[in-house]
NUZA-540016 format. One record per residue: x, y, z of N, C-alpha, C, O in turn. Coordinates in pm, whole numbers, plus 50000, padded with zeros to 5 digits. Example, Ala and Ser with C-alpha at 12.3 -4.5 7.8 and 13.67 -1.06 7.14 Angstrom:
NUZA-540016
513194943150780512304955050780513204967050780514244966850846
512854977550708513674989450714512905000350787513415011450804
This chain:
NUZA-540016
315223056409995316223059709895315963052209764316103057309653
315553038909787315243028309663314303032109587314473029209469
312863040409627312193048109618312283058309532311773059209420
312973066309589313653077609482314073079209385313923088609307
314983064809375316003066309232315043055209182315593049909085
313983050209204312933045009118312313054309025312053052308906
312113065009097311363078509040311563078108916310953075808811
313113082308973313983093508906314183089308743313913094608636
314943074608794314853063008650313383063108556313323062408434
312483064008632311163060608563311043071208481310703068108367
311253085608505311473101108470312403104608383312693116508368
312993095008313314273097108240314253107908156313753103308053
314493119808137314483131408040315273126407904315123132007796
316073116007922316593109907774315613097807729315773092407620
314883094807794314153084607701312983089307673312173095007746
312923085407525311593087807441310603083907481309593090907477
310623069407539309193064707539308603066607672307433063107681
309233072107796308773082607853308093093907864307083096207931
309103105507748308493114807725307523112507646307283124007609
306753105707590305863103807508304593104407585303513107507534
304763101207709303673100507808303393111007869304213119907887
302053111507912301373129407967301993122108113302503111408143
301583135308186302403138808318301533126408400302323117608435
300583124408426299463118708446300083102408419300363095108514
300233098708296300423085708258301953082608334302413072308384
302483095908320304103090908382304233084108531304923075008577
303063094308592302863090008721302163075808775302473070408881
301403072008705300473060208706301433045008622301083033208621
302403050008575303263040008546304483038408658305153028108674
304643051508737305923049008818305153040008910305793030408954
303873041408949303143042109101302543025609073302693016909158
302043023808978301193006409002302232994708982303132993108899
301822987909080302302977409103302272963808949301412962008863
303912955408978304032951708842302682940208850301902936508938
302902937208716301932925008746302382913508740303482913708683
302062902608773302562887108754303572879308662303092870808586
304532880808663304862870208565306052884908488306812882108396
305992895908532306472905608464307772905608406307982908208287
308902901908514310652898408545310372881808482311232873408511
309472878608417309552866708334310952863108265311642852908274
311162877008180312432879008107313732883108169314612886808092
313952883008291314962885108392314632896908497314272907708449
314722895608624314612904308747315522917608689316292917608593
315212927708772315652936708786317202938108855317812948708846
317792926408924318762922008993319702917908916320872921608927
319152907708809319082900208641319922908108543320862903708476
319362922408546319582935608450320982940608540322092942308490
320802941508612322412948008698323372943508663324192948308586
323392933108720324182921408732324912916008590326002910308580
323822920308464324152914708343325272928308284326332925908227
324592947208322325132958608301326492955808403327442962808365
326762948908502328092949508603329562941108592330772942908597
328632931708574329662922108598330832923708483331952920208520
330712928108357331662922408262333172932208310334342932108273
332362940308413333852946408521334402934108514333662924508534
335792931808484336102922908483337232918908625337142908408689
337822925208641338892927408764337962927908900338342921508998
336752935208905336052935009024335552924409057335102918308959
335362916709202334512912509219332682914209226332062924809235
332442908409223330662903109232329902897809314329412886609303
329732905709407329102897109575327492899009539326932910009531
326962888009521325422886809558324832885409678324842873609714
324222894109768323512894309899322162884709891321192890909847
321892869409928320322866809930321132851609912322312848209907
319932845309907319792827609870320732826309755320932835209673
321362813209756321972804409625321442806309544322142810709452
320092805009516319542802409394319712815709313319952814909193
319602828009376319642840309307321212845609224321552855809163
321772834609255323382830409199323572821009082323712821508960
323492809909209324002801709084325172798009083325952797709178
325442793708925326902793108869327032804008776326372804208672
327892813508808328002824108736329232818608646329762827508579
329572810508637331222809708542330462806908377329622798508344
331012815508311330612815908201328742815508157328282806608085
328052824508204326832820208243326582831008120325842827708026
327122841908124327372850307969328492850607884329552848307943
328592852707770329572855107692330562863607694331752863307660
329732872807750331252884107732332312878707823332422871607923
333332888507706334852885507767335682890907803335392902807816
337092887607840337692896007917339022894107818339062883407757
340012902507797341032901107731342862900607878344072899907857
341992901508010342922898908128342032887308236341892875008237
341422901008341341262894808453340352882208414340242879008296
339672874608522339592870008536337822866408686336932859108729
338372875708690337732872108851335932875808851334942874408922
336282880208745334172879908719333542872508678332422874808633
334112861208684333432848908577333332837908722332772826908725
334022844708832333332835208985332482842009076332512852109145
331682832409049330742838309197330662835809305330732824509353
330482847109369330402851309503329512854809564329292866509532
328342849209689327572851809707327352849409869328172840809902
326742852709958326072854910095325332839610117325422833010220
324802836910032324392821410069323392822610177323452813210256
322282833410210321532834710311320552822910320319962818510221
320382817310462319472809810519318302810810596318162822510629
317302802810644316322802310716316682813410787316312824810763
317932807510937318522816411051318742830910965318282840211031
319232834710855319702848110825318432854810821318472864810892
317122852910755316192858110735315672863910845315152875010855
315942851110970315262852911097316072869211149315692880811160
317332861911170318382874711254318942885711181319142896911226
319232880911046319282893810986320542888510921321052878710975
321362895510770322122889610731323502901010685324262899610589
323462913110795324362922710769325802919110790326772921310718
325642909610965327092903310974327292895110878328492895810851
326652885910796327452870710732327832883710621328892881210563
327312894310586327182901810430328592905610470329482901110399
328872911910555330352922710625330992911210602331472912310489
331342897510659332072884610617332152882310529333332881410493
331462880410458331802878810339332742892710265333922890810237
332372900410250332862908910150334772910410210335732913710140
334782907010342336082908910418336932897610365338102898510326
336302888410368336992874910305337602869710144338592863810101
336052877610075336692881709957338142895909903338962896709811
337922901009973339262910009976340642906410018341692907409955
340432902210130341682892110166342062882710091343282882310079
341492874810034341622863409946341982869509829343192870309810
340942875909709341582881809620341762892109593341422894709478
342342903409671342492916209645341782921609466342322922809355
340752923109504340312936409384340392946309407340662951009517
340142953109292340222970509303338852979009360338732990909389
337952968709361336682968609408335712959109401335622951909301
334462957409558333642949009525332612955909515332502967209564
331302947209420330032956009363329182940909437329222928909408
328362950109558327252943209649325992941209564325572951609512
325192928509536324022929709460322912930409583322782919709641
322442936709611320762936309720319772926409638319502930309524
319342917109670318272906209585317112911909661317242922809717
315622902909670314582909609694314722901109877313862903109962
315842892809899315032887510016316032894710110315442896410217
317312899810117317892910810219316712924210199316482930510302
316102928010094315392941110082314162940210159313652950010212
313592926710167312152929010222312812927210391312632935710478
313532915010409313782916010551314392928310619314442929110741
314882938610531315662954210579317142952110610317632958410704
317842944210542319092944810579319402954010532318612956310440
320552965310542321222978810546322302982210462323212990010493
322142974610329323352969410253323992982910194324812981210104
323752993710227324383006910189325043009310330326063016010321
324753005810442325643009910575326703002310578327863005610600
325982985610540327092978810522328212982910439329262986310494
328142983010358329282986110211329752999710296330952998410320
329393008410333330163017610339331023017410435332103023110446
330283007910530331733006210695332512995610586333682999010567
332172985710526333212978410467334432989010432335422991210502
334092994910307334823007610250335853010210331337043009710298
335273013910474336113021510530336873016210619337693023010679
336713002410643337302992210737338312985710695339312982310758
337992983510567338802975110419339962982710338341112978910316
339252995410299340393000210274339953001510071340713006709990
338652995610038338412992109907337252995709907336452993909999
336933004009750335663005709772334732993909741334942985009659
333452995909837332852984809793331172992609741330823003109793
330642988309677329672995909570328372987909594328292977709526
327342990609678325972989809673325172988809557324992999309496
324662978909513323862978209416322632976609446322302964709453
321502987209475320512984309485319242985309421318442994609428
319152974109356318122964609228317502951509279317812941609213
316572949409398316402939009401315312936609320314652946509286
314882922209271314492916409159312932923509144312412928309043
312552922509246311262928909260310672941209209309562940609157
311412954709221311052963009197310822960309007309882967108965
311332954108927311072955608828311832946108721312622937208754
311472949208595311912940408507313592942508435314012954108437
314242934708391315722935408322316622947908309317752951108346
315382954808222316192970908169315532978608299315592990608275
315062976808397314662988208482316502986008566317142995808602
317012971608581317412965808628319012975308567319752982108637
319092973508473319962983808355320052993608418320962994208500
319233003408404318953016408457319783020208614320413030108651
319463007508677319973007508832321153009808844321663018208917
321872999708745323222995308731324103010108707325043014008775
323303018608556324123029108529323823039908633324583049608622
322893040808733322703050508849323633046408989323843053809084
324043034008974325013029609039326473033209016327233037209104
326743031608900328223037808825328243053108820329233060108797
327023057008844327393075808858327473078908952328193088508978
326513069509088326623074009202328023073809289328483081609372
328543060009227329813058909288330853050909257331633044109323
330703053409139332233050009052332703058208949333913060508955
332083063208857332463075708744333033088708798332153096108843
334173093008805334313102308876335223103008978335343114109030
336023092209029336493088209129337673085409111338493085909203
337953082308997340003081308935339843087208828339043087008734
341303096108875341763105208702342743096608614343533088908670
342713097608507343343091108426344913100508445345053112408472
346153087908415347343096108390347233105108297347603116508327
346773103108178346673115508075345153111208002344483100908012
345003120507945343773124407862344383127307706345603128507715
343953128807574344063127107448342463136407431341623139007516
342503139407296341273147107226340303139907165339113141807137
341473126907145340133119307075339323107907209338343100507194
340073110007322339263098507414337903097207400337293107807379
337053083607406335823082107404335543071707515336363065007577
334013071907529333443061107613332683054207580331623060307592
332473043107538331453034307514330463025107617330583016207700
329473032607559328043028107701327303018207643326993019407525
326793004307734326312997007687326872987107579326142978907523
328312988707551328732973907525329182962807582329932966707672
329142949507581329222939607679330192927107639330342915807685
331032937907484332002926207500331482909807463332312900807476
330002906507415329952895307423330422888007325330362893207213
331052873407336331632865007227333212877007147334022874207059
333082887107211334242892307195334012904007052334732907206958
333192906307079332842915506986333432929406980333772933306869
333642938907104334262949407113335862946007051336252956106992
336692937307047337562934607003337762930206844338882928706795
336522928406770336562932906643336192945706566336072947706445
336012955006687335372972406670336812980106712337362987606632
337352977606841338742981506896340092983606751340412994406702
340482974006724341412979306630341372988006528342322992706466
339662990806510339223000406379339233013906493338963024506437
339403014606592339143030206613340583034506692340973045606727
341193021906707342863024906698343633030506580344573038506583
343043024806473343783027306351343333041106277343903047106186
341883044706360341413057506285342013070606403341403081306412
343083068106473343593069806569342073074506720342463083806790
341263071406745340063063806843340743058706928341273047906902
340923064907055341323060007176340193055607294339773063107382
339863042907275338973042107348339053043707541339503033107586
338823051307625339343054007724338933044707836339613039507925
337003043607792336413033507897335263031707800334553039007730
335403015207834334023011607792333263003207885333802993707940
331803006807909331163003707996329692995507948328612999907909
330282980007973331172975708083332242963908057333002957908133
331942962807885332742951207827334152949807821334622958307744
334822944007861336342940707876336882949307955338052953107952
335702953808054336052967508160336962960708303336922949508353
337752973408339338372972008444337672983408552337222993308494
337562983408670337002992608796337873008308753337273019108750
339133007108726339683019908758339353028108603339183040308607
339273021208479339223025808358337373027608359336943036308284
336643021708419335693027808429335383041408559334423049108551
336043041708630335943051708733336503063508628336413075508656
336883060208546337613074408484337143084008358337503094408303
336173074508348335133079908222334513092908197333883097808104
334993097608337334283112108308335693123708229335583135808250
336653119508163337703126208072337643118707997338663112007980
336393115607910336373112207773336093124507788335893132307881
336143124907584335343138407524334203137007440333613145807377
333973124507445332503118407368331813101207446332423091607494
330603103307430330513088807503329423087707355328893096407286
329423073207348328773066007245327883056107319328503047607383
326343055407322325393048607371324823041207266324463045907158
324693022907322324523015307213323443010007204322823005407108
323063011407390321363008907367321173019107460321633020607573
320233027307377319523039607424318773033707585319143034407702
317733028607528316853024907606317193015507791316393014707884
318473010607784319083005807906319883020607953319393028208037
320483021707921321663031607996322033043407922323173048107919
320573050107833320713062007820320823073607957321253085107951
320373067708056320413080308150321943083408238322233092308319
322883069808172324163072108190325053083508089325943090808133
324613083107952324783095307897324443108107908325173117507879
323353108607948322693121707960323193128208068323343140408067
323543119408186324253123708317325743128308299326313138008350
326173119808222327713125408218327723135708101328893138008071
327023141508037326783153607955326123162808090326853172108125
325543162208124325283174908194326073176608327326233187908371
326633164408400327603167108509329073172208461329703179608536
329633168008333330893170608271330753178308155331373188908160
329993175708029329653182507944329993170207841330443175407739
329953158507829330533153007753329373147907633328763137407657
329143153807533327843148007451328143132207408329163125207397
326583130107389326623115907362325573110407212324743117507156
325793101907191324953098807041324653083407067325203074907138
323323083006966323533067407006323813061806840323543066606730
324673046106896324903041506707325153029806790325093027506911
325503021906665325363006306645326122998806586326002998806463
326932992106632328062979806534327622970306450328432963606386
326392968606442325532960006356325342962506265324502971406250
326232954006097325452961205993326562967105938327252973306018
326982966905804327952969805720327582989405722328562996005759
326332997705688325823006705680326073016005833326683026305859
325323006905908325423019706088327073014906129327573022006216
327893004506078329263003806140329863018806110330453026306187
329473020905955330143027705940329553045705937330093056705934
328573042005940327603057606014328163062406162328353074006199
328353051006231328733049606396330663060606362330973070906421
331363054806274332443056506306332893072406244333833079606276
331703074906131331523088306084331113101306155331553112706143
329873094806253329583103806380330423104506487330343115006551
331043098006516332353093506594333523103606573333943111006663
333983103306451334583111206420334323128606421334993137206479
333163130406341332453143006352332853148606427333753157006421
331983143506554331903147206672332823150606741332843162106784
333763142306769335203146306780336253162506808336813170606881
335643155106619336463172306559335933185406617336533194806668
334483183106591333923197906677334073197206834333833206506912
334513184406866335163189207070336443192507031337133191607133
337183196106927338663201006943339903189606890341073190706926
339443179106805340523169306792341013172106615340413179506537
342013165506590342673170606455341533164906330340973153906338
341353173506228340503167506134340743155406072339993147206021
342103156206091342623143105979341993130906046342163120705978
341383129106149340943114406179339593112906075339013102306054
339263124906021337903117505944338333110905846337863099705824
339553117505747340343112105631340313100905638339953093205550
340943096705811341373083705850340083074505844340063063705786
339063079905908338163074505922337223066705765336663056105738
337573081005693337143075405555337793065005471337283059805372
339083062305524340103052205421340013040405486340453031305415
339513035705618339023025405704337683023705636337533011805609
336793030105603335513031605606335613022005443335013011505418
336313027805375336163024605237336843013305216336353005705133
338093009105280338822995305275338032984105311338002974005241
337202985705446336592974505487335142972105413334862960305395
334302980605372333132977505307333522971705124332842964805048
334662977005109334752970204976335622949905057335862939504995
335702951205120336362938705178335542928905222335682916705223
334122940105279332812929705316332322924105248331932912405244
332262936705153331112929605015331242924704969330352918604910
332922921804948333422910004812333302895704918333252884804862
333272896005041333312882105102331852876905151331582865805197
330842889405125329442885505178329082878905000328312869204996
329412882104916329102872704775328652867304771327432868004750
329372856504791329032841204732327842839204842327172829204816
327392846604967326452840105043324852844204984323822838805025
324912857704852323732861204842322892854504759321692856904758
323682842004651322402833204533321952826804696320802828704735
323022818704789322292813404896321472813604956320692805004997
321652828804974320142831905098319252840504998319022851705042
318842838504905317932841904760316142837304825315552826604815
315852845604867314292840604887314082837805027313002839105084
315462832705096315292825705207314902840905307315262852605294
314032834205404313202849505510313422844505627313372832705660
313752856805710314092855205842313092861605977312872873705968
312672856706059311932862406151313182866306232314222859606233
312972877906300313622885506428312502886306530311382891306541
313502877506613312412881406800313382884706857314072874806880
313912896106903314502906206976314052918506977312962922106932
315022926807039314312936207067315972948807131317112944307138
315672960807162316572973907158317072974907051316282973806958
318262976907023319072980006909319442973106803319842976906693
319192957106867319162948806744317812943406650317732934506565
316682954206712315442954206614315602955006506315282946406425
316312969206473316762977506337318332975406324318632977106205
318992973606369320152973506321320562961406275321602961606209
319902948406295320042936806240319192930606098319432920806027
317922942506091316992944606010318502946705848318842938905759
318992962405888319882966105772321092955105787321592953105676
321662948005882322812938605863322152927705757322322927805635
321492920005819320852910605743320132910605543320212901605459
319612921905536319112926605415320232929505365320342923605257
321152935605389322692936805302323092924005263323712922305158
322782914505340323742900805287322292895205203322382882905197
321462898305161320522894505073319072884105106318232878305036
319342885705248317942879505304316622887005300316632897605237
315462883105360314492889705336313742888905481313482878305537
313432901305531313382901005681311762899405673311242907705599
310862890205734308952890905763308622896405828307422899105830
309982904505977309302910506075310152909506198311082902106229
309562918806253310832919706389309922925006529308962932706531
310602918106643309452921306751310362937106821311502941206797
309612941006885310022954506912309782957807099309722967507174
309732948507105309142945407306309952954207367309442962207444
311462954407342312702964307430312992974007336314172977707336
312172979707246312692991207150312073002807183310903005007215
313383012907168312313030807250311863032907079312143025606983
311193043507082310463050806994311543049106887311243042206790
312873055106895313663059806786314043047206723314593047006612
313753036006791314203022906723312993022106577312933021406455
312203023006700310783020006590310523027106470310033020906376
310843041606457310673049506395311823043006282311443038706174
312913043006312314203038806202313943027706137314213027206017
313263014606215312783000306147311523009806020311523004705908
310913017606031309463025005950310243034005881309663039305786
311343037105899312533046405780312943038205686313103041905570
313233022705741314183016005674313023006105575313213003105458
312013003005644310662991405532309772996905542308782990705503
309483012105602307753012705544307043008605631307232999005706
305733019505624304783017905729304273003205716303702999405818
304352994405618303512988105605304392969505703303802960105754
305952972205686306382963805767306132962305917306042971605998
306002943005956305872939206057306062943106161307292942106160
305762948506289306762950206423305502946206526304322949806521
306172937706618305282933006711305772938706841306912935406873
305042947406929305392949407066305652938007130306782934807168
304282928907148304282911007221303912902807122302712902907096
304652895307057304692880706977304372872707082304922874307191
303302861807061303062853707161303782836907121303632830207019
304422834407223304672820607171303922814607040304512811206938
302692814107059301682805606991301822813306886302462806706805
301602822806847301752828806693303252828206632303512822806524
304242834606719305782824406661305272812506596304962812506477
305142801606676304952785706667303742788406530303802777906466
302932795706477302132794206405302812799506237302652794906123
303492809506283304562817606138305102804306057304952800105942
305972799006198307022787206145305782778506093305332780105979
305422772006156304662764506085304012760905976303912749805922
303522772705944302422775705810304052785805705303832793605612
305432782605754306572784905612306042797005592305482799305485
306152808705712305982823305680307642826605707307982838405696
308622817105740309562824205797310602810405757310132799105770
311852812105713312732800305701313642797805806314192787005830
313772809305873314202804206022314582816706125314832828106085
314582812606255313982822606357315422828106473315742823206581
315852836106423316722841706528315932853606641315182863206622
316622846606780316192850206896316802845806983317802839006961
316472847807072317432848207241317012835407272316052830607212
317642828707363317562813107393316082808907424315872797507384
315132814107478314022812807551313252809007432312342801807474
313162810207291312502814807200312812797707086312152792506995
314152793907158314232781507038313712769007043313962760806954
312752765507174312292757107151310702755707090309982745807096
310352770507025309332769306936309562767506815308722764406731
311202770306791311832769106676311732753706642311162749706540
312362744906740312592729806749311342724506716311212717906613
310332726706798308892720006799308172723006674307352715006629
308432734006617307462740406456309012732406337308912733606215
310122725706393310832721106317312012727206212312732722106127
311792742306272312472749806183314052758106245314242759906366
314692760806177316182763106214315912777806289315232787706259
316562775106374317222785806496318362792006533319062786106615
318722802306493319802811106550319902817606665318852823006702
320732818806726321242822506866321482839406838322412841606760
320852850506887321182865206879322172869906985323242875906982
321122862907114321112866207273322592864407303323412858307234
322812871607433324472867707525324442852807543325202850407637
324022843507506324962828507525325722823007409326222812007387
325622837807322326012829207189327482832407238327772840607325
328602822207147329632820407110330302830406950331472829406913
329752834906914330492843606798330062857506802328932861606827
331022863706777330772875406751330342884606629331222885906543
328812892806601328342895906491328442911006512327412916606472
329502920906571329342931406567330592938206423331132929406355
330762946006406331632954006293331402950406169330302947206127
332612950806093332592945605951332332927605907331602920205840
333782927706024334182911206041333172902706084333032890806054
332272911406176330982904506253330052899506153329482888606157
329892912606022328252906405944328902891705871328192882005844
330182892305850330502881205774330192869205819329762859405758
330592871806002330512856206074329182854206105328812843206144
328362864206091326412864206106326732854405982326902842305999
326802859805873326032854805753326742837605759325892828705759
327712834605762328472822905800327782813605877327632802005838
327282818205999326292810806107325032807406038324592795906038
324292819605965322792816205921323572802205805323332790405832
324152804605725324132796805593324782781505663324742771105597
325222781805767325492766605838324192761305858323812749905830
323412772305918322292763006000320542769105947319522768706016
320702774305811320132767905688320372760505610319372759705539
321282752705567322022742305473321942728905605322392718705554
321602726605730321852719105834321212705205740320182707405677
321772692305730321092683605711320012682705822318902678205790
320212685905932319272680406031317982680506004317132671806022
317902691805958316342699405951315522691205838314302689005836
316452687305750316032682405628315232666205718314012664805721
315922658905763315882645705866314282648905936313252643105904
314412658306025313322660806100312452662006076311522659006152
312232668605921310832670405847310362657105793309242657005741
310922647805796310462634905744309602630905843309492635005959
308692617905755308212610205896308802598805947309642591605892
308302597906054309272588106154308892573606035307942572005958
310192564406067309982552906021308452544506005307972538805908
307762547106185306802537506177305192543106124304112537606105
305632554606115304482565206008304602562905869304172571105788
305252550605828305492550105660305402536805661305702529105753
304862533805522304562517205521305912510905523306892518005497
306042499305551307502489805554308222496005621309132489305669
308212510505656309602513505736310042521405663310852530005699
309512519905521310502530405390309892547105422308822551705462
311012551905386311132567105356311292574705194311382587005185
């Protein structure tokens, strides 16, 4: 079965950089084995787990060893505006003896114990790679649970092995179609309901996007999976539009609920004074032609026009600041290009952006937006990062945590993009608190300190 929906994922008819490949290449990429070091950037278990959890009301049972756990309490950013109960982990704790005998009973215990204890509305089983190779049955399991319990309990099967982060993604949204989308009706439905795929809520970001599509009357119905609840995501299939934010993870969750329901989908981006408000224009559009009243574009346009004259007058004073100053980007999906146009609005100057998790349409839009002749790196290698900074090709380096201690060592200032950050840079309000963060920690005395030489590298001690 694991097999199959490997295929199937690998086959995605919504992703570009799939179809880009002859029949031949498609096959020779589903079929060879990864190579070494691949899930470097997080397991495939990694990617689920990161697409699941921000369920916030559900529990989170991990099947396998401690270590494939952890401490999950606050281990990401995203947030919850209630529950609570996804920010503890829960896990099987398998041993020597489990490996030996097998770990279906301690798995059934567990999940029984967690229900009793804290009644959720559902638990979501993670399969790691060491129940998968030993053959534990974690789909028989979950389903006698189900039916013993009284709750559904949801098989996740992604163990780390089969692949890297976003294959890991992929799992997650073939998991939510297989057996959660679809499964509770909403008390009522509205014309303008929508669904949002692939936001995660982190540092609380969907909650500076939420009141703008309240006020453009935007009823958001389910969003998947940030500040999500089990039953408001089971119900997603009576939206009348779903909005995909990264193509490339959980486009094949759109494409599925368009052709199982009919519900079209687009992809856009909260990043960026320009796609906020492209996002909320297509949003609207779209809408209207499924049957909702025109006047939300009006609406949409008097939101649209209040807040960009509100940005611009407060992004000001930051542009003599960041005058010259250049920024390297090492990320990758949607915040290739969409942080490309956030950033250049507030008056920085971008050297280049890596493109490792970007489908085609990313790439193509970064070559819409600077020209064939701008930077994009598939693989930036440590050592060439560490060589940019160095040789003052770049004034400072935003990227995901893994990435800042080349920042530290080449001496140059580092911004946080990735889910551990603490602020939120999505909407209007977001580019402001971006630009706020860079101009703290370019102005940092520190940096200034560090570039000196040490005391005993200078005669007398003087500096």
């Amino acid at each position: 079965m694991l097999q199959e929906k490997l295929q199937e994922v690998f086959n995605e008819p919504g992703c570009s950089t799939n179809q880009a490949k002859s029949e031949k290449e498609r096959k020779k990429g589903c079929s060879k084995a990864l190579k070494p070091g691949a899930a470097a950037g997080g397991c495939a278990y990694d990617g689920a787990m990161i697409a699941l959890q921000p369920i916030a009301d559900a529990a989170h049972l991990v099947h396998g060893p401690i270590a494939c756990l952890g401490n999950s309490w606050d281990n990401r950013g995203t947030k919850s505006s209630g529950a609570q109960l996804y920010r503890t982990g829960f896990t099987t704790d398998m041993s020597e003896l489990d490996i030996i005998h097998g770990g279906e009973k301690k798995l059934y215990k567990a999940i029984k114990e967690v229900i009793q204890q804290y009644d959720p509305p559902a638990v979501f089983v993670y399969q790691t790679c060491v129940p998968a190779m030993i053959g534990d049955d974690v789909e028989a399991v979950c389903k006698f649970a189900a039916k013993k319990l009284g709750k559904p309990v949801i098989p996740v099967m992604a163990p780390g092995f089969v692949g890297s982060k976003n294959l890991g993604n992929k799992l997650a949204g073939e998991t939510l179609l297989d057996h959660v989308i679809g499964t509770v009706e909403p008390e009522h439905t509205t014309p303008t309901d929508i669904c949002i795929v692939g936001e995660y809520n982190l540092a609380g970001e969907l909650w500076l996007v939420k009141p703008l599509l309240e006020e453009i009357g935007i009823r958001l119905l389910s969003c998947i999976s940030g500040d999500g609840r089990y039953n408001e995501v089971a119900m997603a299939h009576r939206a009348r539009l779903t909005m995909v934010v990264c193509s490339q993870a959980l486009v094949n969750v759109g494409r599925k609920m368009q052709e199982r329901w009919g519900i079209p989908y687009f992809e856009g981006s909260f990043y960026g004074v320009s796609d906020m408000s492209d996002t909320l224009r297509t949003m609207t559009r779209m809408l209207v032609e499924r049957g909702a009243d025109t006047a939300i574009i009006d609406r949409a346009e008097s939101v649209i026009a209040r807040e960009e004259s509100r940005v611009w007058r407060r992004l000001e004073p930051y542009k003599p600041r960041f005058e010259g100053k250049r920024v390297l980007l090492f990320t990758g999906g949607v915040k290739s290009w969409s942080m490309v146009s956030a950033l250049e609005g507030a008056g920085l100057t971008i050297v280049g952006t890596s493109t490792k998790k970007s489908t085609t349409e990313d790439k193509d839009r970064i070559k819409k937006m600077k020209g064939e002749e701008f930077h994009q790196w598939d693989d930036l290698k440590p050592k060439d990062i560490y060589k940019m900074l160095r040789e003052s090709e770049a004034d400072i380096l935003m990227s995901g945590g893994r990435s800042q201690f080349i920042a530290l060592k080449a001496k140059v200032p580092w911004l946080d993009l990735n889910q551990e950050r603490h602020t939120a840079f999505a909407g209007y309000d977001g580019i402001v608190n971006l630009c706020e963060e860079i101009d703290k920690t370019l102005s940092n005395p520190i940096w200034r300190q560090v570039r000196l030489p040490a005391p005993w590298d200078t005669k007398s001690g003087e500096v």
